[in-house]
N, C-alpha and C positions, 0 to 999 in steps of 0.2 A: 276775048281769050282769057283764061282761065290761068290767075296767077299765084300759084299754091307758095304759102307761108308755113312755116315753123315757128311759133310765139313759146317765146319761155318770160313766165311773169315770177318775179322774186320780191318778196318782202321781208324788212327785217325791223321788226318794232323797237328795236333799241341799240342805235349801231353810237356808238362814244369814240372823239377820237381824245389818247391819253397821254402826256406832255411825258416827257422822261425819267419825272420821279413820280410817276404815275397819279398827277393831279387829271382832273377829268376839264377836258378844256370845253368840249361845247358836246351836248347830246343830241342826240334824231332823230327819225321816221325811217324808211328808206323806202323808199316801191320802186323797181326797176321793170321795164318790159324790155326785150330782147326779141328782133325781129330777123328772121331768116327767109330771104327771096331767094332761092337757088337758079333760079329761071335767068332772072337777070343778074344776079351776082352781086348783089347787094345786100347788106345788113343794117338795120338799123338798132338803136339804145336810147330809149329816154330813161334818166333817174331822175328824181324828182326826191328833194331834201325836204321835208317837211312834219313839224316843224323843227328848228333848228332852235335848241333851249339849252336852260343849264350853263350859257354862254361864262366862262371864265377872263375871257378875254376882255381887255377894257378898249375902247377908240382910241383915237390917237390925241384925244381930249384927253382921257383919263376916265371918260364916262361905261360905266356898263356897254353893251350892246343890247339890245330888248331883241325878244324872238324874231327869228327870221325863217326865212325860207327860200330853197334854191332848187333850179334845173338845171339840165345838162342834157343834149339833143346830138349824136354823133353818126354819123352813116357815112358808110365803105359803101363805094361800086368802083368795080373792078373791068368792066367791059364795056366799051373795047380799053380805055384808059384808065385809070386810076383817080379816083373823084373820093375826096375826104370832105365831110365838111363839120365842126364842130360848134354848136352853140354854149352860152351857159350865161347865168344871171342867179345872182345871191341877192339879194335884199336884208336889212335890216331895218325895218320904218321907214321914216326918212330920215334916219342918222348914217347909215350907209350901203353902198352898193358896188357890185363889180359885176359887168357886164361884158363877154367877147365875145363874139363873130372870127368866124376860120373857115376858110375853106382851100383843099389842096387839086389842082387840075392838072394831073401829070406830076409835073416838076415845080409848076408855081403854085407860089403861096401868098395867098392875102387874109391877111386879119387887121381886126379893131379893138383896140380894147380901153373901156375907159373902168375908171378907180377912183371911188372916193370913201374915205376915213375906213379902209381894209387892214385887219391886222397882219400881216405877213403870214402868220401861224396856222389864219387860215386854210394855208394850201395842203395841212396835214389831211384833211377830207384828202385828198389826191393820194394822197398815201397808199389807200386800201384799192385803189384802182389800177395805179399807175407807179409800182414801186422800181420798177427800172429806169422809170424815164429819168433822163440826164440830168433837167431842170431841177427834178424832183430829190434827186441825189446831190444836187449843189447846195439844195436850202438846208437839206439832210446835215448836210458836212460842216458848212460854213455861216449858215444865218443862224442866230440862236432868239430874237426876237426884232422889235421894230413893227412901224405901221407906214401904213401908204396911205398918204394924208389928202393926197390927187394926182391924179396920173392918169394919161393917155399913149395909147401907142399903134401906130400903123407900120401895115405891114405889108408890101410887093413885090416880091423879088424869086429868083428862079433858084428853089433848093439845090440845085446837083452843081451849082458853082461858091458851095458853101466857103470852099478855101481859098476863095479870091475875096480881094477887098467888095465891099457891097456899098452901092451909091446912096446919096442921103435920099435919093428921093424912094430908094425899096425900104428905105426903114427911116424914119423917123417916131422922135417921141420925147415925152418931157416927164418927170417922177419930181413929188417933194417926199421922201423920206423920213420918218423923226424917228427916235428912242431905235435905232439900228443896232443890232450887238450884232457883229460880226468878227469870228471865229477865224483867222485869216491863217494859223499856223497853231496846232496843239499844244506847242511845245512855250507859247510864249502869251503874254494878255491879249484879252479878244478888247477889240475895238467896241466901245461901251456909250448909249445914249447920245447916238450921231447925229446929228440932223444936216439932211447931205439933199441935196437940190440935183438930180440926173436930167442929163440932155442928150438923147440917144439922135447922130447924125450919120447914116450907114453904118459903117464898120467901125465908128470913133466912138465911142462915150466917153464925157465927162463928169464927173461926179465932184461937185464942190461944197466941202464938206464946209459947214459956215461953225459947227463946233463938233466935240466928239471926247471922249473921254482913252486913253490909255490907262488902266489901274484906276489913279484920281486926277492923271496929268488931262490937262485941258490943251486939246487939240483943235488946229483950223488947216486947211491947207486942201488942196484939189488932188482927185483921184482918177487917171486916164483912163483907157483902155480901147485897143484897137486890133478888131479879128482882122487874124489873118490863117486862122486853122487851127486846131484843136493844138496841135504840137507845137506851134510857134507863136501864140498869144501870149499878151501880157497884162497885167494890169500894173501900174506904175504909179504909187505914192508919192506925193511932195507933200511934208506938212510941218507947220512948228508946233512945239508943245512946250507948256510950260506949268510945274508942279515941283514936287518932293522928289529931289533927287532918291529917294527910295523907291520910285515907281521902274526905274530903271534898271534897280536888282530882279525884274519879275521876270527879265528876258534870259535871266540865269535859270536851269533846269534844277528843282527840286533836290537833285540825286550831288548835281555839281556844288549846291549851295550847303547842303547837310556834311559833303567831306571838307569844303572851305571853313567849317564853322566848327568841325573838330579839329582841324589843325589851328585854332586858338584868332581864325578872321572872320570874324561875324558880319558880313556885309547888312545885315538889315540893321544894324544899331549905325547907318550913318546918319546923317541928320543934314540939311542943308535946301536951296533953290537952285532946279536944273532948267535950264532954258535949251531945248532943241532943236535940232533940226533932223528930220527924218526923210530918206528915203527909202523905197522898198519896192524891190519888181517879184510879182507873184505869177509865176505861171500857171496856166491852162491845164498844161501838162503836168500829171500829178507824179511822175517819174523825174520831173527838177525843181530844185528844191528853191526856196527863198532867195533871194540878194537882198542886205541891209547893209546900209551903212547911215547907222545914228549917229550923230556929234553932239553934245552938251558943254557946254558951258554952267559952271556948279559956282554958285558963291556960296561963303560963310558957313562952309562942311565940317562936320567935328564926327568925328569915328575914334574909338579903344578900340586897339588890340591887344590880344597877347595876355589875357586876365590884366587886361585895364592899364599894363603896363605900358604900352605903345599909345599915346593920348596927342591925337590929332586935334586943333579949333583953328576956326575961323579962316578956313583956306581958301581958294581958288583953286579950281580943277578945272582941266579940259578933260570929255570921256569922249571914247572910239566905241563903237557898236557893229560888226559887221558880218553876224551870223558863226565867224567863227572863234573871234573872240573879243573881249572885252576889255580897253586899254582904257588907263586915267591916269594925269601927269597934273602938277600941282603944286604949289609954294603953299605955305602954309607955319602953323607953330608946329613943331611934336617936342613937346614934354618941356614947353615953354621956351625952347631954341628954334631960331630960324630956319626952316628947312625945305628942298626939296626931293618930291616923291615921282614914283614911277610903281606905277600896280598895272600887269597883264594876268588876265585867266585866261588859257584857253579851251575854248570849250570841244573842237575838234582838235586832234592830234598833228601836227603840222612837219616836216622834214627840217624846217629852219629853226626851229627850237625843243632843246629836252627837258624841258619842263609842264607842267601842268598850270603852273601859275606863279611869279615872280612879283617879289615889294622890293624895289629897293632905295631908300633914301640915303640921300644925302643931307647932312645937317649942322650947322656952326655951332660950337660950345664956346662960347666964353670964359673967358678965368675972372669974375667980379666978385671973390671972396663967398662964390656959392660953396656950400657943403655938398657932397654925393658920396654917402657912407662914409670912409674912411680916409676920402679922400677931399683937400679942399683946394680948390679949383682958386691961384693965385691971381693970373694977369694975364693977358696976352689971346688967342682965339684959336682954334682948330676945328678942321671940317672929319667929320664921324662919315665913313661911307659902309651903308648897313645894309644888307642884303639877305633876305630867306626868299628860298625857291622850294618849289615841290616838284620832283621830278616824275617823266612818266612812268616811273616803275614806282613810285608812291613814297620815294625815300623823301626828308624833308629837310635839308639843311639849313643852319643860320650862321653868317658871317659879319664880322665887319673889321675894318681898319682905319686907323687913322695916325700922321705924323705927329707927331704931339712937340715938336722944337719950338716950335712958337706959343708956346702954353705954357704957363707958372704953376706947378702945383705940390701941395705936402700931402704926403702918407701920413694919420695920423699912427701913436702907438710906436710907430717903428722911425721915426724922424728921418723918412728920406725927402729929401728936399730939391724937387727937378726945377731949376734954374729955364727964364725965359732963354731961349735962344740954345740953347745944350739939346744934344741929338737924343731923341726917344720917339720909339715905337708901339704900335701896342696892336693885337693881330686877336680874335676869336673865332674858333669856328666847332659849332657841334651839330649832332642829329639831336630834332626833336623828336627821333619816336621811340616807344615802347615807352610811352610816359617821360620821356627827358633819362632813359634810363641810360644809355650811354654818358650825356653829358655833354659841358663846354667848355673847351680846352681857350683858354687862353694867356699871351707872353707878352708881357711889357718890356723893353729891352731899350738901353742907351748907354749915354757916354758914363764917365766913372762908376763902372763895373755895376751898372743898374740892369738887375734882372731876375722878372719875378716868374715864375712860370705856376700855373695853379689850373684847378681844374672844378667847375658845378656841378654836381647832381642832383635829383630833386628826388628822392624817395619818401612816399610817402607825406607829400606834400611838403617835404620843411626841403629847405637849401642848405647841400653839403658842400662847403669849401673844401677842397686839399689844395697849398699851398707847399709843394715840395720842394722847389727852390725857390731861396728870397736871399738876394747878393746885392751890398748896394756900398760903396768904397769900400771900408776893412770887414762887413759885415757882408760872410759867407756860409748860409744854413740848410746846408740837405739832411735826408734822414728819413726814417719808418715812425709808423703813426703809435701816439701816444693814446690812450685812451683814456677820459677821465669817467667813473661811473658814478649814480646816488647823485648828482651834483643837483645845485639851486643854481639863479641867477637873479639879479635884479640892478634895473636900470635900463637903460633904451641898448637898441644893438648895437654891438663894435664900442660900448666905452658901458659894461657893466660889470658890477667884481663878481668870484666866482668860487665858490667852496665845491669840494670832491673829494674821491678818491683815485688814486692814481691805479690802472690795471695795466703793470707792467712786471713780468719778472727780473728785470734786471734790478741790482743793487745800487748804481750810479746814474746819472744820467749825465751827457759828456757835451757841451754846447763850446763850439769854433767859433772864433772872430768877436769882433767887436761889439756884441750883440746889447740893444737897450734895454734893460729890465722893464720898465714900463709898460714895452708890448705885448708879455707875456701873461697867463692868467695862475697868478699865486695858489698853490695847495695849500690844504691846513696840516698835510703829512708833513711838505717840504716848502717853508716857507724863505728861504734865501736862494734856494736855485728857482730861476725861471724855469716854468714850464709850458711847453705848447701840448694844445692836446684839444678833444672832439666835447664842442659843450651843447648843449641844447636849452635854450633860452625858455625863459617861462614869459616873456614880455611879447614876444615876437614869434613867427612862426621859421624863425632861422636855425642853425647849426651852423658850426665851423668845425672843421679838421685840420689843423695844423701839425706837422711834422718834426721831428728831433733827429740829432747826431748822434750817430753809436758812441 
């Protein structure tokens, strides 16, 4: 009997497949035939790769690949049942080969497939073929290189019960992996130069990762996974890593780190040794999203903030990681005092907190005859509680307090003299934005009529003091600003002398209470009244604004 075909034959002398910045990864031949039985219902395809040149790709040695050459053998019949069966074999010398057998009867499936020194990237050939298939779209998304160093796999089992668990004996199979980058979430480091050992037992694979790189942290630990249906699969991480606590700023977004780092927090300037522990469940289902919860342990951390002002060494930190935000808690020095810290960003928006990201330390001062500007720190200890938050509408406040009764200290200039054990307070709070243009209001307050209230702003990079009121026993001075203009200075800041003119139309100037000449900065108009008034420093990038009595 007489069984009429349709043969369509195609060639294509030079088919390239081209990596994503368009390097040419391997070139080829291509002859395909395409066979049409309409009688019986069947079709058959051979393509035939040959030769396979220009190879870019190296083994899982690191060696070239020398030309090869590959087949591919597929036929559909359709009557009375549905009969698939697929061949194909790649060769490369004898340096490497992938060979699989498939065939589908009805609902079952069995294949074979063995692999030796395959570079993953291979499967781009499949590309031009097969750009919907699922597999094809997983390498797509998620493998970005790696080799298949040997590997076997079988396969027996009835398709149409895909969403049930599947026995070891319809699937089994064994992969050694190496050099894997795997893409596992856009948003954060691909998994880098793995080398991971697969034991596929029905529905279970394990994957144990014997090293692997996160950024440059050096990772080990086993990677599960168990079908149970496209919607309800997992793959579930365990692993430790251990690196440069800077590999763990990589899990912060681009966008979240560039506004962290105008608000004056540069997380990449931290420096230190993170030890972690990671887990992470990645589903199947591209509609749910990651689960992570990272832990570190960080020694010997040193971070500036703030233009260098805020100066972290040598702490201990625990970090939290858990896709929504990022929490680090830690003792350590800041600015040479004992102190503990408390840093969250978050990186999704949460009902339980209105902010975007929160520092806040706690930290011991000493009085051991240290100097801090104008002030010398006598005897005794107090804890500083300092806090900046950014909240979610982008405002950026910074606070702190602290009791100051158990603290010894003099004002220089102005000879206030706070006695250990006598009640003082001292309170700051301003916005940093629009350049510090608002400012930082702060009020030192206690027993014998101690109370300074004053205010910083920063225009134009210099720091303006107003000190509007300053009251401390008989010595009581409010008032409007004096202006001096033309002026010099010379000497270090807060103790250098000071020539001007005075820009005031008044005839007198009129100073209350008990006030010490010594604090004040001498004109060459008016040299026996003190004056307060606004100087700009030639030594320093400071200003001060001080205020006068009508």
């Amino acid at each position: 009997m007489c069984n009429p075909q349709v043969t369509n034959i195609i060639g294509m002398d030079n088919l390239a497949v081209i990596s994503e910045d368009n390097q040419h990864i391997i070139d080829t031949v291509l002859s395909a035939k395409h066979i049409i039985e309409p009688f019986n219902n069947t079709t058959k395809t051979e393509i035939n790769f040959s030769p396979i040149k220009n190879i870019s790709l190296l083994d899982s040695y690191g060696k070239h690949l020398p030309d090869g050459a590959g087949s591919c053998f597929y036929q559909n019949k359709s009557d009375p049942i549905l009969q698939k069966s697929l061949d194909c074999k790649f060769t490369f010398g004898d340096q490497a080969n992938l060979l699989l057998k498939s065939k589908i009867h009805n609902n079952l499936v069995e294949a074979q497939a063995n692999i030796n020194n395959i570079p993953i990237m291979i499967y781009k050939i499949a590309e031009k073929f097969l750009a919907d298939n699922e597999v094809v779209l997983f390498l797509q998304k998620y493998i970005k290189g790696g080799y298949i160093r040997t590997g076997e796999l079988n396969l027996n089992f009835d398709n149409s019960v895909l969403n049930q668990p599947i026995p070891e004996t319809a699937m089994n199979g064994k992969l050694r992996i190496i050099d894997l980058e795997y893409q596992y979430d856009p948003d954060f480091p691909a998994l880098k130069k793995a080398d991971t050992e697969i034991t596929i037992a029905g529905s279970k694979v394990n994957f144990v990762v014997n090293q692997a790189y996160s950024s440059d942290s050096l990772l080990s630990g086993l990677i599960t996974f168990e079908w149970t249906g496209m919607e309800n699969s997992y793959f579930t991480v365990h692993a430790n890593a251990k690196g440069e606590v800077i590999d763990l700023i990589d899990f912060i977004s681009a966008e979240d780190y560039k506004k962290t780092k105008t608000q004056g927090i540069d997380l990449k300037k931290i420096t230190g040794q993170a030890n972690s522990k990671i887990q992470i469940l990645i589903p199947t289902n591209p509609n749910i999203k990651n689960t992570y919860n990272i832990s570190s342990v960080i020694t010997n951390a040193n971070l500036t903030v703030f233009d260098d002002n805020i100066i972290l060494k040598n702490a201990k930190i625990t970090g939290l990681f858990d896709g929504d935000k990022i929490l680090v808690a830690g003792v350590g020095k800041i600015n040479n005092n004992n102190s503990d810290f408390l840093y969250q960003h978050n990186i999704r928006v949460n009902k339980k907190d209105n902010y975007d990201q929160l520092l806040s330390i706690k930290t011991t001062i000493s009085g051991n005859n240290q100097q801090l500007g104008i002030i010398k720190l006598l005897a005794g200890s107090t804890l500083l509680d300092f806090e900046y938050k950014t909240k979610n509408n982008g405002e950026s406040i910074i606070s702190a307090k602290a009791n100051l009764k158990n603290l010894a200290f003099y004002i220089d200039k102005i000879s206030i003299h706070k006695r250990l054990g006598k009640e003082a307070k001292l309170t700051l709070l301003g916005n940093l934005d629009n350049n510090f243009k608002d400012g930082l209001n702060f009020n030192l307050t206690g027993e014998n009529n101690l109370k300074i209230i004053g205010k910083v702003t920063l225009p134009n990079n210099k720091y303006n003091i107003t000190l509007p009121v300053i009251s401390y026993g008989n010595t009581n001075l409010t008032g409007n600003t004096v202006k001096i203009t033309n002026s010099a200075a010379e000497g270090p800041f807060f103790d250098f002398t000071m020539q001007g003119i005075i820009d005031t139309d008044r005839r007198q100037i009129k100073l209350k209470g008990n006030v010490i000449p010594s604090f004040f900065f001498m004109s060459n108009i008016i040299t026996k009244i003190p004056i307060i008034g606004k100087i700009f420093s030639k030594v320093a990038p400071y200003s001060i604004e001080l205020e006068y009595k009508e």
